[in-house]
C-alpha positions, 0 to 999 in steps of 0.5 A: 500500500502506498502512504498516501492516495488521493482518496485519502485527501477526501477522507482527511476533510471529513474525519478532520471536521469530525475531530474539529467539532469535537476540540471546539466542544471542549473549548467551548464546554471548559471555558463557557461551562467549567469556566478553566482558565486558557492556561490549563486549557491550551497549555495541559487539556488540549496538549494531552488530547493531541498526545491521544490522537497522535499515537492513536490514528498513527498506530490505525494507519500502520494497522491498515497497512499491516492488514493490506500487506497480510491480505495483498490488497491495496485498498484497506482502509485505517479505522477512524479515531477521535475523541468520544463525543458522548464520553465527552459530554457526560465528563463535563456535565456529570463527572467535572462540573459537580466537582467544581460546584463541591469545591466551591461549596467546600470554600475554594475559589474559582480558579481552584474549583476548576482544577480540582473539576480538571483532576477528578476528568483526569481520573474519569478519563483514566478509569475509562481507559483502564475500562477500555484496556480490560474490556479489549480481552473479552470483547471478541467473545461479545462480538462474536455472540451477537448477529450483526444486526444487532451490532449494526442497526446500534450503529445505523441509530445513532448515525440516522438521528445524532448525525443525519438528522442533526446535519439535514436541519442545518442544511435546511436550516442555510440552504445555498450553503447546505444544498450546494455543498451537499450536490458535489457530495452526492454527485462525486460519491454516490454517482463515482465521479471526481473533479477533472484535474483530480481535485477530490469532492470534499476539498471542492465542497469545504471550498464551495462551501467556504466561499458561499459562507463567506458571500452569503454573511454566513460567515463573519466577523474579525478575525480572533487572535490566536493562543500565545505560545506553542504548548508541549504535552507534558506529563500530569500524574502527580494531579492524577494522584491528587485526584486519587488520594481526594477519593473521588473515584468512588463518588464518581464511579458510577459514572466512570463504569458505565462510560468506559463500557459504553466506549467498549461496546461502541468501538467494538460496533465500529470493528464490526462495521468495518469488518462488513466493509471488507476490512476484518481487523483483530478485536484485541489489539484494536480495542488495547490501543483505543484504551492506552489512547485514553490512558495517554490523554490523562497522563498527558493532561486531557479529561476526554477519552478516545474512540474508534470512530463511528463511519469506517465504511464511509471513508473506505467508500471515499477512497481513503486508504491509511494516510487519512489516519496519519493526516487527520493526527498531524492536523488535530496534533498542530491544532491542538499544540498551537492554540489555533482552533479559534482561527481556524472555525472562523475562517472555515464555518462548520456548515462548508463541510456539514455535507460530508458529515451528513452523507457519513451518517446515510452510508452508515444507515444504509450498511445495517440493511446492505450487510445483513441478510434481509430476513433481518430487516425487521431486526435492524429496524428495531434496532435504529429506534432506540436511538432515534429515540435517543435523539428525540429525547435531546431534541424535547431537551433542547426544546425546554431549554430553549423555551426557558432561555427566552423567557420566564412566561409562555413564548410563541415562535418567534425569532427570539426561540430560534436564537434560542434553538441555536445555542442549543446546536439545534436549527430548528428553522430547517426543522420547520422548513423540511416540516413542510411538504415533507412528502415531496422533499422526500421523493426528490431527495430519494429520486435525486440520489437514484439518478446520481447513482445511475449516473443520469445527472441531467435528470437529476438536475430536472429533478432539482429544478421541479424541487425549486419550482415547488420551494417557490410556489410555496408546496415545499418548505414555506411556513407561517410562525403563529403563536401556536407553532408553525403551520404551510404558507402556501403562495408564499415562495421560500426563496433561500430554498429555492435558490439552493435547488437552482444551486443543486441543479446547476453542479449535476448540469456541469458535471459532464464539462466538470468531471470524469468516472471514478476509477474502480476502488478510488 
């Protein structure tokens, strides 16, 4: 296997954003909810989270080449690895911040609160990856009692509602930037294409997408200041130790226990979704480094555990191969070291590459039906409801949430309830828009997809330009907001989603003068 092909360079984009979203969350979560100081967070959390993704997607690239090499095969794609949204979430707001509220309660100020909550993350981030290493010597037996579909519809759960559904809002929610970006993703891996002069299709997408943000005041504002300084990664353990010797393990342990289970089972779905994408790689090891990767970050400083990533089967589609795994390391390791993550999230809006996000979470949904026996269908439905339902759940959250950051009284739907809806990470506005003649959005999504699949791109385009006329006559998309909800506005054109179609319909129009077949296996 060579190091690096161009599909890789698609790959890199998608599990890069990927990573990105996750080290803003930590920013934003340590200094808007924890309130640490940028001290301990650019000099010792974001240090020991580059330590944990380095030796991680540099030991999943070797692992892909060493299986490429066993089997003769030059398309072996390297596990994803990043650090673990849910685990990340449930430090902050279960484990960290009642540490830091005790220690305020108990005199201490609020600097010293916010250490003591940074040791006791270090001890859950420890404890799940000591889980995780544990876990890695019975996993296989696990994997190897239970159907594949029980294992894959999990999978196609989660990517169906916390992926797809959360990205398709927010396409809606900015439609020329989602639309548009959204049609070179289709067009270039659904329909297996790519750009002549071997531009990959996310690269063109970021691009599009960026540019578009830019023009359409998506993006905006100057530009930050970055971190003073370049922090090396230095060892923490005698805060591990303080932390132990505070016996906050026991407070906190079942909390720690069941994350760091949940990491297991969660990689070992991941193995077997790989595995049903044509690249079987070993339980044990896979799962051991996944736990020492864990076991770095909190010795290096970092509260948040790692994972292997959900999406495997999405990036070996893309072409990516082993270098992905090494880029996407270096990338986040430098963004980590070198303070820059503010800079970088303004000059790239997270929207210029939310297609790729959102088309992950399609291919994952779609293996739990491609890769099962379809005498299991029925199970593998089953299995996607618990975490639609799941996804529901944070939806109804965000919506209380939301209605109580707006005022004391009861609200209508306003303006001030979808600022509102937004600092929940929840775009309702493309939640209303897709609302609205749903029947038709979905027949147009899914005969789109057939004709790109077929390669017929002029129909395709047909098919966008009937999508706009509807968005414009006021069938599709259009609604009213009144006290009690929201409700169709027939006659009433939404026009942002009509110009995102005419932008849809103009990328499948040129793509016989913009590109060419997709070699098999690129």
């Amino acid at each position: 296997m060579r190091w690096f092909v161009r599909g890789d360079i698609d790959g890199f984009f998608g599990l890069a954003i990927d990573n990105l979203v996750q080290l803003l969350l930590i920013v934003s979560l340590c200094q808007g909810v924890l309130g640490l100081d940028a001290d301990l967070l650019y000099g010792r959390i974001l240090p020991g989270a580059a330590v944990s993704l380095l030796v991680g997607n540099l030991f999943y690239a070797w692992q892909a080449r060493t299986l490429g090499a066993k089997e003769g095969r030059q398309d072996v794609c390297a596990l994803p690895y990043g650090i673990n949204t849910v685990s990340l979430f449930a430090h902050v707001f279960l484990i960290m911040l009642p540490a830091k509220l005790a220690a305020q309660a108990a005199g201490l100020d609020a600097e010293k609160a916010g250490r003591v909550a940074w040791q006791v993350g270090l001890l859950a981030c420890l404890g799940s990856g000591l889980i995780e290493l544990l876990g890695a010597t019975v996993a296989e037996r696990i994997r190897r009692a239970s159907p594949r579909a029980a294992l894959l519809s999990t999978l196609a759960g989660i990517a169906l509602g916390f992926i797809s559904f959360t990205f398709l809002y927010r396409t809606f929610a900015f439609p020329l930037v989602g639309l548009a970006t959204l049609a070179v993703v289709l067009m270039t891996y659904f329909g297996a294409v790519r750009f002549k002069g071997g531009l990959p299709g996310g690269l063109v997408a970021l691009a599009i997408g960026t540019l578009l943000s830019w023009c359409t005041g998506l993006a905006h504002g100057s530009a930050p200041k970055l971190s003073s300084g370049f922090h090396l990664p230095l060892p923490v353990i005698g805060d591990v130790i303080d932390a132990c010797a505070g016996g906050q393990v026991w407070t906190y342990l079942a909390v720690i226990i069941p994350m760091g289970v949940f990491n297991v089972i969660g990689s070992l779905q991941n193995i077997e979704s790989a595995e049903a994408a044509g690249d079987a790689y070993p339980t044990r090891p896979s799962l051991s480094v996944n736990g020492l990767g864990s076991i770095a970050a909190a010795l290096f400083g970092s509260c948040f555990p790692t994972t292997i990533y959900i999406g495997h089967p999405g990036w070996k589609a893309l072409g990516a191969r082993s270098g992905y795994s090494v880029l996407n390391g270096v990338f986040c390791t430098l963004l980590c070291l070198t303070g820059s993550l503010a800079w970088i999230a303004w000059a790239i809006p997270i929207e210029a590459g939310m297609a790729i996000v959102l088309w992950i979470g399609v291919v994952i949904t779609a293996q739990a039906f491609q890769s099962t026996p379809r005498s299991h269908a029925p199970a593998v439905v089953l299995g996607l409801l618990p975490g639609i339902g799941a996804w529901g759940v944070m939806m109804a959250k965000s919506g209380v949430a939301a209605a109580n950051d707006v005022a004391h009284g009861t609200v209508g739907y306003g303006a001030e309830l979808t600022t509102a809806f937004h600092r929940q990470d929840t775009y309702i506005e493309g939640a209303f828009a897709l609302e609205q003649g749903f029947i038709f959005t979905a027949m147009v999504l899914a005969g789109v997809t057939v004709h790109l699949i077929e390669r017929r791109f002029t129909a395709a385009a047909v098919w966008c330009l009937i999508a706009a006329a509807l968005s414009a006559s006021g069938f599709m998309h259009s609604y009213t907001v009144i006290a009690q909800g929201t409700i169709g506005a027939f006659l009433n054109p939404a026009w942002p989603l009509t110009f995102g179609y005419l932008a849809m319909a103009a990328v499948f129009a040129s793509a016989h003068w913009t590109t060419e077949p997709r070699p098999l296996g690129q």
